[in-house]
N, C-alpha and C positions, 0 to 999 in steps of 0.2 A: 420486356417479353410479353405476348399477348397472353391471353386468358388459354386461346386453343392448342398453342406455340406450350406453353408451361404444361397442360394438363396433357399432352401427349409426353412431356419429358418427364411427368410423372409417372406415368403409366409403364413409360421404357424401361423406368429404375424398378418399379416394383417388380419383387423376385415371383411374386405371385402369377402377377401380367406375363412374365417371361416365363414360366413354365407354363402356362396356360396356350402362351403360343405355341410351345415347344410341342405339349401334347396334340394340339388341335392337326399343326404341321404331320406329327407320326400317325395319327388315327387317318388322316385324308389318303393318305396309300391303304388300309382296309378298304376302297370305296374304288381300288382302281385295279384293272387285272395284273399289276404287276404287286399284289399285297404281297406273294409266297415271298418273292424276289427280296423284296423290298423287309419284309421279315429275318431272312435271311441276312442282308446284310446290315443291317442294324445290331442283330442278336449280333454276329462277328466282330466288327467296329465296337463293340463295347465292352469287348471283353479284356482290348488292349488300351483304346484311348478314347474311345467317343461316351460321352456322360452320358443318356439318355438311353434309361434300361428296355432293352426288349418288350416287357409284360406289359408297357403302354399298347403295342401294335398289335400283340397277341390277345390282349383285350379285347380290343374293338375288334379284331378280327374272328376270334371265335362267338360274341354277341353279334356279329354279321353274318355270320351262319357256324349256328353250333355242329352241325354236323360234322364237321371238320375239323374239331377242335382234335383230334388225335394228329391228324396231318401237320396243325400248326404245331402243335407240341414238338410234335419232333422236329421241324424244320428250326424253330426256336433253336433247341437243345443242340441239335448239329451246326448249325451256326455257330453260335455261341463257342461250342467246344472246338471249331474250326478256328476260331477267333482267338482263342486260349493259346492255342500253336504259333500262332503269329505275338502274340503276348513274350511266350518262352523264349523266342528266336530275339525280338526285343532287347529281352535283359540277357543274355546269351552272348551275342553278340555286338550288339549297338546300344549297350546300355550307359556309353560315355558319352554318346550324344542322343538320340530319338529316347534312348529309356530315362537316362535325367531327366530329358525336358518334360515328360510325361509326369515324372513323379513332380515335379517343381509346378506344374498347371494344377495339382490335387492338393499342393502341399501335404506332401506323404512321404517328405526327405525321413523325416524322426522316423517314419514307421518300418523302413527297408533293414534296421537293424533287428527292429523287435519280431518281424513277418520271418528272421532267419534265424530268430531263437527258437518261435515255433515249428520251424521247421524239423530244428534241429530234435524237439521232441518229439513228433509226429506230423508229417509233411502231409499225409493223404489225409485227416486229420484237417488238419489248418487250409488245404483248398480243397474241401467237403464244405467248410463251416462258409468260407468265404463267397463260395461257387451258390450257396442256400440260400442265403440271408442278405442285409442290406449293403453288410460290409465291401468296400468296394473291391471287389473281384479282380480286377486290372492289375492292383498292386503285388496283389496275389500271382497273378500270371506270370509278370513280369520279374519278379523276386525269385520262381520257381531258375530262369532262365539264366540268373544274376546268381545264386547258389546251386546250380546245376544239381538238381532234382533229377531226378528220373525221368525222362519222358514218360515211361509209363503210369506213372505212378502221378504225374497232374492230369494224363489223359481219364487214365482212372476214377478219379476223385470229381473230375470235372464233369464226365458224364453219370455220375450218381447225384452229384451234388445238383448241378445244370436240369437234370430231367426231374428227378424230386421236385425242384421248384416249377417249372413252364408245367409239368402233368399236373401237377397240383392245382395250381391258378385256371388250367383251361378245363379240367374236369369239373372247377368247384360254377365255371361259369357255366359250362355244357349243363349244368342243374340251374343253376339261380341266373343266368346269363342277363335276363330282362330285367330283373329287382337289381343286381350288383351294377349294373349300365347306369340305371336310372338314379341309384342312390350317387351315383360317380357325378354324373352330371349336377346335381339338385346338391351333392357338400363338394365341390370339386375341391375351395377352397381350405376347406378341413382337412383333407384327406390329402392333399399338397403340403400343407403344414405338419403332418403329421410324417408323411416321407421325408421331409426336408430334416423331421429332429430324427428320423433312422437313418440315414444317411451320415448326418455327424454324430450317429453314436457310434455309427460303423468306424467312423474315420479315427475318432477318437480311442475306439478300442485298439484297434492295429498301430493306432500314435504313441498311445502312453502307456500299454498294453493292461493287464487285468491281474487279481490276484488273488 
């Protein structure tokens, strides 16, 4: 294997490289007139199966012009909580086939028992916590639909949870937009590491759950 042959198959493996792509790929629609669009279906697509969370796009796109960051919030937020819907319907209905195979790409089999213990205490509750945080949200959607939850009551929790978070991120940049952009770029890879252990803390919590 050549020297250039190897150091690009190193680059492929590293998870760093690969989200580095991943982000660069989500930020380049900020740069193109279909960003709302393209915001829009992102924040949806991930709230049932696609890994790659909305706030990268909404990032870049309210430090692209903060003016708008109300507009993206909410385009975010409705997305998303349109995305939720398609989640429900998921484990609802095709959760012997499209919703296993989702859970088995997260390895989040263990956690479908413990996401319907919490339910069973407090469902709005448990996709509040989920809808906010790093915990992955999907599992969440999709478990609402597999122990038939209330529709209202994931739509509910999803748009408190859901806007809590995008207002939050796009207001904190509509202030700091120019210093949070530049500090992103100058630790990107800090700041990837640091998502990557929220991410398995989330997973871990809803796996082995807490006490």
């Amino acid at each position: 294997m050549t020297q250039p042959t190897r150091a690009a198959l190193v680059s492929a493996l590293n998870p760093l490289a690969w989200i580095r792509k991943s982000y660069d790929w989500t930020v380049h629609w900020a740069r193109t007139p279909r960003a709302p669009a393209a915001l829009f279906g992102i924040a949806f697509m991930e709230s049932s199966f696609f890994p790659v969370p909305p706030d990268v796009l909404l990032i870049a796109m309210v430090v692209a012009n903060r003016k708008k960051w109300l507009r993206d919030a909410l385009i975010c937020t409705i997305g998303s909580v349109c995305g939720a819907l398609l989640g429900y319907f998921i484990g609802w209905g095709l959760y012997e086939t499209v919703g296993k195979w989702i859970v088995a790409t997260y390895h989040l089999e263990a956690a479908v028992d413990f996401i319907g213990v919490q339910f069973s205490k407090n469902a709005f509750l448990a996709i509040f916590a989920a809808a906010f945080t790093p915990i992955p949200y999907k599992a969440f959607t999709i478990s609402a639909g597999l122990f038939c939850i209330p529709l209202l009551t994931l739509i509910c929790a999803s748009i408190v949870g859901r806007a809590g978070r995008f207002f939050l991120v796009a207001a904190a940049l509509r202030i700091f937009g120019k210093k949070i952009a530049d500090s992103i770029e100058r630790y990107f890879n800090i700041f990837s590491i640091i998502f990557i252990l929220l991410v398995i803390a989330g997973i871990m919590v809803i796996k082995y759950g807490y006490h």
